[in-house]
Every structure is written in C-alpha cells, then in structure tokens.
C-alpha positions in Angstrom: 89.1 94.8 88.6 88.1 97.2 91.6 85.1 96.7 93.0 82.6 99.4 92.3 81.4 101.1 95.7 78.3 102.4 96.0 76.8 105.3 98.0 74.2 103.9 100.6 73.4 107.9 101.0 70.8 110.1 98.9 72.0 113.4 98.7 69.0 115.6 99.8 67.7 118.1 96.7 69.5 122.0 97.4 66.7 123.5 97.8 65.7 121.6 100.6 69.2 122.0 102.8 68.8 124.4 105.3 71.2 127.9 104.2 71.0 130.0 107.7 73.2 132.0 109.2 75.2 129.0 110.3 75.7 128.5 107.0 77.6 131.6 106.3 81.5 132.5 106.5 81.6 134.6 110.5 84.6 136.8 108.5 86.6 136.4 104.9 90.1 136.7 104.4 93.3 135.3 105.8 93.0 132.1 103.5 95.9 134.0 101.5 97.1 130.9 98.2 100.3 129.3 99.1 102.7 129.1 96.2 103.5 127.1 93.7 100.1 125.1 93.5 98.1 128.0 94.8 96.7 126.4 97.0 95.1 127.4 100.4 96.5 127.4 103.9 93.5 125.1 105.3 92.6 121.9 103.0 89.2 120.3 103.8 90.0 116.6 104.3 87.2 114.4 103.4 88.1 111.4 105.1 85.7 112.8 107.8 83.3 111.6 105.3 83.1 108.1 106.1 82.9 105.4 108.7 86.1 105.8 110.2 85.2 108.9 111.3 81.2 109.4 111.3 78.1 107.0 111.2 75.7 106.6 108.1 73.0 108.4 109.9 75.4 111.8 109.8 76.4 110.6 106.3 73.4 110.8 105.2 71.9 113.6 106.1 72.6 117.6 104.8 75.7 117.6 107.1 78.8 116.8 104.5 76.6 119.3 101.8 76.6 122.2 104.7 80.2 121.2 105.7 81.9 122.0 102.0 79.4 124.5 101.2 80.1 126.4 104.2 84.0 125.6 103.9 84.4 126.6 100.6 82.5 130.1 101.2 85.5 130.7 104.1 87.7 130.1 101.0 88.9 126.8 101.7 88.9 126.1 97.9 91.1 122.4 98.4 89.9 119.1 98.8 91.8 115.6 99.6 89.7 112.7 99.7 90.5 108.6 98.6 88.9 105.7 97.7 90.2 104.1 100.5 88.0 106.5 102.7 84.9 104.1 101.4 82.4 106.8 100.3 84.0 109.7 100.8 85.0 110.1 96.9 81.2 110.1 96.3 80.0 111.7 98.8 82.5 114.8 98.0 81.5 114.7 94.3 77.9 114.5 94.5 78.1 117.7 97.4 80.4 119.5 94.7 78.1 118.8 91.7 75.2 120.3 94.0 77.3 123.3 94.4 78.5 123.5 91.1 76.0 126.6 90.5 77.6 128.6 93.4 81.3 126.9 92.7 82.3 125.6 89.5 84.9 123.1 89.0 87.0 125.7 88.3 86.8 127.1 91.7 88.7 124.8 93.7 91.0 121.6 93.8 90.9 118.1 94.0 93.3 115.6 95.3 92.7 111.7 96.1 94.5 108.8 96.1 95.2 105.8 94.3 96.9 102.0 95.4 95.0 101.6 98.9 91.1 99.9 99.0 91.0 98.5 102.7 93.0 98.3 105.8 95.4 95.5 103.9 94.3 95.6 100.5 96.8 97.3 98.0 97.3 96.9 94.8 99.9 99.4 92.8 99.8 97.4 89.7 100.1 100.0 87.0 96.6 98.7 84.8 94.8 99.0 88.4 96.3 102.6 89.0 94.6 103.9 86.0 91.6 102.3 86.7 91.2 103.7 90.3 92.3 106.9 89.1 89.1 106.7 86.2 86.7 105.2 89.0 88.0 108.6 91.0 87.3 110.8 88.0 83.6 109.7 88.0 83.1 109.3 91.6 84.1 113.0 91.7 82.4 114.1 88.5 85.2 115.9 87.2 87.5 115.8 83.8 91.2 116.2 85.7 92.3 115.7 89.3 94.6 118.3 90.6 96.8 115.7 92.6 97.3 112.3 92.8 98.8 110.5 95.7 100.4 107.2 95.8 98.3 106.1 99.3 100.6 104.9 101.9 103.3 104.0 100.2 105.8 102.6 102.9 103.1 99.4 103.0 104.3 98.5 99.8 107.7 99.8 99.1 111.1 97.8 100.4 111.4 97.7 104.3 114.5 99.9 104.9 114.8 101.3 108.2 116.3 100.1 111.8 113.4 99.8 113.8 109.7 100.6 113.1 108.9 103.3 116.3 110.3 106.2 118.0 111.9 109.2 117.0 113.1 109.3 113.4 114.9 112.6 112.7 118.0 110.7 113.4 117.5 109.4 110.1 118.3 112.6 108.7 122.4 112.6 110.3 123.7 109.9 112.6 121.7 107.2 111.2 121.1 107.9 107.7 122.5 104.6 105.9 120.5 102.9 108.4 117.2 104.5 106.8 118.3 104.3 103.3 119.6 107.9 103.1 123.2 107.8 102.6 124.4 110.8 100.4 125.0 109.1 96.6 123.1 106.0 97.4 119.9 107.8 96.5 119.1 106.5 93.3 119.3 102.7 95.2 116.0 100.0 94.9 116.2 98.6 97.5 113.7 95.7 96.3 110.3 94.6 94.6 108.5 96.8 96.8 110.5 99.8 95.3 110.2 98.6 91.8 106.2 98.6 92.6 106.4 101.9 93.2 108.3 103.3 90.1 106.1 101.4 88.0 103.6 102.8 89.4 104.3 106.6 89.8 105.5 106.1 85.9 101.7 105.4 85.0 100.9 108.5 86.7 103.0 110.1 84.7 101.4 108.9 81.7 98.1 110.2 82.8 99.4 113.7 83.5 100.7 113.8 80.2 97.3 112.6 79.0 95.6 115.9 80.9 93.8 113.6 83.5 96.1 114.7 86.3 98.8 118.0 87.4 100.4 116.9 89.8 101.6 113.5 91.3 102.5 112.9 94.9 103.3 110.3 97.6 101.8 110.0 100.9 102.5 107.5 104.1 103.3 107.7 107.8 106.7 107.2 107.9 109.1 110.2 107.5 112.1 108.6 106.2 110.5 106.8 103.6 108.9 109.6 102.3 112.3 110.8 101.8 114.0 107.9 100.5 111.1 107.0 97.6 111.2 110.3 96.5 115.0 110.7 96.6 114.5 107.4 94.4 111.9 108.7 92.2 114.4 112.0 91.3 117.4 109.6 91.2 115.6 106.9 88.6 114.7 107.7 84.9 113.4 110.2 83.8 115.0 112.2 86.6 111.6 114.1 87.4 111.2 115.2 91.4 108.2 114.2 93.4 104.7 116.9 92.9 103.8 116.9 96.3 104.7 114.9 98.8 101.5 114.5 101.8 102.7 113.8 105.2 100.0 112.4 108.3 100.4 113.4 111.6 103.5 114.5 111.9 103.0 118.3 112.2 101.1 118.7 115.8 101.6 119.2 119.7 103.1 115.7 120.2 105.1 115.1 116.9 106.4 117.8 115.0 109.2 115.9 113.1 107.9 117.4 110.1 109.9 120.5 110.1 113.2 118.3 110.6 112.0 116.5 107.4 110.3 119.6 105.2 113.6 120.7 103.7 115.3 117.6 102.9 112.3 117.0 101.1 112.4 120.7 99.4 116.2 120.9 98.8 117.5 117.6 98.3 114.5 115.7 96.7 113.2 118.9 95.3 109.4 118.2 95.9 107.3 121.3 94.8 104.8 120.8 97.9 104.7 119.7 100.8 101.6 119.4 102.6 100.7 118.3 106.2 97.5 116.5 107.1 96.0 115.7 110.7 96.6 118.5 113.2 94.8 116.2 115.6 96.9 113.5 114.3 93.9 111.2 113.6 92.0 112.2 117.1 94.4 111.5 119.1 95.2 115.0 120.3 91.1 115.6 121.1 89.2 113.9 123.8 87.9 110.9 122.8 90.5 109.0 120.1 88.7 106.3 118.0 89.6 103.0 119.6 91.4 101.4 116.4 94.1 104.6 116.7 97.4 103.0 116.6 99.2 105.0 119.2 99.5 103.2 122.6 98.2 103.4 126.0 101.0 105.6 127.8 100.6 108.0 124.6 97.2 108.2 124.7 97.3 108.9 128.6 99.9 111.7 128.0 97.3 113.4 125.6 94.7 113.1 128.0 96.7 114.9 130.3 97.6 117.2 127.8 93.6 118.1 127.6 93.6 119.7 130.8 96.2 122.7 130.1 93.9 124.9 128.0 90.8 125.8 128.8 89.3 125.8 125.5 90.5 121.8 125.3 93.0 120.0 123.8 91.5 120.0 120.1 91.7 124.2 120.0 95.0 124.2 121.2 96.8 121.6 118.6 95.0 122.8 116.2 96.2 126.5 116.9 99.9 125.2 117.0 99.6 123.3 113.6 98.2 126.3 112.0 101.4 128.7 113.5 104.4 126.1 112.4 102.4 125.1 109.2 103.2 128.4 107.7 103.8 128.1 104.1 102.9 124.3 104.0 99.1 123.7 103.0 97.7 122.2 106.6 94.6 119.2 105.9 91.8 119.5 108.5 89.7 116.7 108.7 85.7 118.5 108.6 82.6 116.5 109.5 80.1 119.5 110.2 79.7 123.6 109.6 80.4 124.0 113.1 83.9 122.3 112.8 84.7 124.5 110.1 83.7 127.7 112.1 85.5 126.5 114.7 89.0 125.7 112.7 88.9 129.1 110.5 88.4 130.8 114.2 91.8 129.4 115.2 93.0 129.9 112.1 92.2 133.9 112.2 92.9 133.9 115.4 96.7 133.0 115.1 97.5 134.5 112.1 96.2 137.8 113.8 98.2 137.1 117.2 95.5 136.7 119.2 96.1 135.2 122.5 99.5 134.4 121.6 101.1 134.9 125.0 98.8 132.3 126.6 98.3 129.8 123.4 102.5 129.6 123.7 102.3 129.1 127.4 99.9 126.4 127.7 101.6 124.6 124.5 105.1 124.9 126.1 103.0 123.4 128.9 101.6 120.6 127.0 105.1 120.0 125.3 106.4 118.9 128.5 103.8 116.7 129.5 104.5 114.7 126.2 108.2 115.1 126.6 108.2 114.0 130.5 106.1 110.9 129.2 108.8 109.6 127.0 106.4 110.8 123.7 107.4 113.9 122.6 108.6 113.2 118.6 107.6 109.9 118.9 105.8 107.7 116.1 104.6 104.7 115.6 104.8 101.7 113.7 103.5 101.7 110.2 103.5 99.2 108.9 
C-alpha cells in the first residue's frame, strides 16, 4: 500500500493572499492551444513545488497560490505534477480548489504521474497503479486526470542500449539494432522489465475506459527508450499507440536531440503528443545547478561559460531557444514564484513576436559552440 503523504503546509485563506499588480497578467495572448489535446504552448510544471527545487519556508507561504493564479490568468491553463515530487500533488490541488471560484476544473488540465515514489522506489504493479492514480485523484481534488504518465519508465523496463551516455541520435540510423529499434523487431520484449510495463500501461487503459483518465503517456530520460516502449506498446495487443509521450531535458541550448526523435515518435510510433519538459534542463542551463544534478563537472563548467554570452544570463536565453524550436510541441516550465512566470511569458512573447531575434540567434550560436568545443553539445547522461 502507498504511503499516504501529508502536506506539512497550510494553505493561507484567499482572502488573505496578497492580489496586486504583481499579481496580474503584464499582456494576454500568444498562449494560442496546440492541437490535438488543446493544450497550451507553456505547461506550468509543479515539480518546483517541492524540496527538490524550494524549501518549506517558500512552500509554505502564498508563493505556489500566487504562482498558478498568476500563471493561469497569462493562460497557461496545463498542469504536470507527480507524486514523486513529494507535495507537489497537494500543494497544486489545494492552490486549484482555492481558485476554483475564478477557474473551475473545467478550465484547465491535469497531468501526473504514476510508478515512481522516491529516488529508487518504483513499483509498476498494476493493483499499485490504480491506487497511485486514486491517491492522485484526491490529492488533486478532481473526478478525471487529463494525462497519466508512466514516471521514468527506462528504470524499470529491459536494459537495451549500447552504452548509457553520449549522443543518442545514432540510435535512430547506424545503430538502431543496437538500441532496440531495428525496423520489424518492434513488437519485441525484450524482458521482465518490458512485460512490467505493458502490464502496467494496460491498467491505465482500464481506467480510461472507466472515465478516470483521457490520455496515457510515458515519460523518462532516455530518447531511445522512449521510442522503443512505445514502438512496443503499438506493436503488442491491442495495437493502441502511445497518448503522449513526455520527454526531460532534451529540448534546450545544450541538447536538442529531441527534434531528431519528435517524428519517429509521431510517424512511426504514432504518439498523439509530444511534449518537452525542462528548458533549463533541471537548472543546469541557469547559474547555480542543484548539487544532486546528474550532469558532470566539465558539463557543468561549459554551462557556466555559456552564462556569460548574454547579457540577460543564461536562464533568459535557453529559455528563449526552447520556446522558438518547441513550436507545436507543448514546452513544461518549471514555476516557483509570479515573478518566474512574468519572466517566462516575457520570453515567450518576446520570441514569438521576433523581438531581438538577430542578437538572441547570435549569442545562442555563440553558446552552441561553447558546448560543442567542450565535447557536450547533444550529449546526455546516464539514466539509469
């Protein structure tokens, strides 16, 4: 049974939060819905809501309620949350049930995840999938999620790839087998860990069919794998493609593999969505990354270096170049205060209207070949 996690954090009453002109959208507009989930170009990703990211004092104060009332006046109406973000499912629910006069449920979307509860505690079993995904339903006091992710499935499905780091779009030609992605092997389990996730993703299935759920999806790190388990889940009974497929960090300034991936994922596996999360890829694009980041020193060091090309820092100008090469993919933006919110949607308008393009494309170009002289251009990391 999971255990039941408790907010440490009060939500202060409404009428007490402050609601000043920080507090209001600077312009409207641009947030135009991306087809076929209507969903919009910027997702608010709650995982800023919890101790990965922020400390309990900032957790529990009026900051998250200001954040998603502030992000979903700019018309960021999509949020992405988990329960392996410790209080971020309730935190998010008990902000949204506050708002719930200004925005109904029927406002916005939800997505979470289900299968991950701590750094190595997974459990895809289906009896526990439906439990987490009931736990989620309360947490966010809501009668259907949106979207439903596997959480990071390439901990838990078979091990099929050459070597665990570096760059991986040669999985997609020269070194396909290699990855699991040989044309007409598709339908292939590999092993147990494979079988787990079938199992799994069928119980989804039977809570969309039960209304609890629309959509299903798998997220993780690893490109390939992505590919292969839902080149899998098409191939395997009942022959049903992948919702949405969630992809970390690999849509940014030092690894945009992503767009090598997106339509294998669209054509071949047939996904619906894709969506890309962490412009910043997890902090490590901004000026301080958290100390448990997984990237190592000499990648770190070219970011730093990276900093110093735009005088607006490193942060605007990733952020910037997610938002141009995310266009028709949903991007998720982590968002820990209304500040960070005015400052994304400023980038946001600000690049879909051209504005400062000549210089933003210098200075990336710039930036690109810092990270490509360093040897860590395109290149990932280990996960698991």
């Amino acid at each position: 049974m999971l255990p039941e996690i408790q907010s440490p954090f009060s939500l202060p009453p409404l009428d007490q939060v402050p609601d000043d002109e920080q507090d209001k959208p600077l312009f409207k507009g641009h947030l135009d819905e991306i087809r076929p989930l209507g969903l919009p170009r910027i997702i608010f990703g709650a995982g800023a809501f919890s101790n990965q990211y922020n400390k309990d004092t900032h957790l529990a104060s009026a900051a998250p309620l200001r954040t998603v009332r502030l992000a979903l006046r700019y018309g960021v109406r999509a949020f992405d949350t988990s329960p392996y973000y410790g209080p971020s499912e309730i935190i998010l629910g008990d902000c949204l049930k506050a708002l719930s006069g200004e925005f109904p449920r029927s406002s916005y979307q939800l997505m979470t995840k289900c299968g991950r509860y701590g750094p190595s505690a997974f459990d895809y079993k289906p009896a526990t999938i439906r439990e987490s995904v009931e736990r989620s339903l309360k947490r966010l006091h809501t009668e259907y999620l949106d979207t439903v992710f596997l959480h990071d499935v390439e901990f838990v499905c078979t091990q099929v790839a050459p070597r665990a780091t570096g760059d991986n779009s040669t999985a997609l030609d020269i070194e396909a087998p290699e990855f699991g992605l040989a044309e007409g092997k598709e339908a292939k389990i590999h092993g147990d860990g494979d079988q787990k996730i079938l199992d799994a993703f069928a119980e989804l299935r039977k809570m969309k069919e039960e209304g609890l759920i629309k959509n299903i999806g798998i997220t993780g790190y690893p490109l390939p794998t992505l590919l292969r388990l839902a080149l899998c889940i098409l191939h395997n009974p009942p022959y049903e493609p992948v919702d949405v497929i969630l992809s970390y960090s690999h849509l940014n300034l030092q690894n945009s593999t992503f767009l090598a991936f997106a339509p294998h994922l669209t054509t071949r596996a047939k996904v619906k969505q894709l969506l890309a999360a962490s412009p910043l890829s997890m902090g490590l694009l901004t000026p301080s990354p958290p100390q448990w980041h997984p990237a190592p020193p000499p990648l770190k060091a070219s970011a730093a270096a990276a900093g110093k090309l735009w005088d607006k820092g490193l942060p605007d100008l990733a952020l910037g170049y997610a938002i141009r090469f995310a266009e028709g993919v949903p991007l998720v933006a982590g968002f820990s205060s209304p500040e960070e919110v005015h400052h994304c949607l400023r980038i946001s308008k600000e690049v879909s209207e051209g504005d400062n393009k000549e210089k933003r494309v210098e200075a990336e170009q710039l930036a690109l070949a810092t990270f490509r002289d360093a040897g860590s251009l395109g290149w990932s990391w280990s996960s698991p």
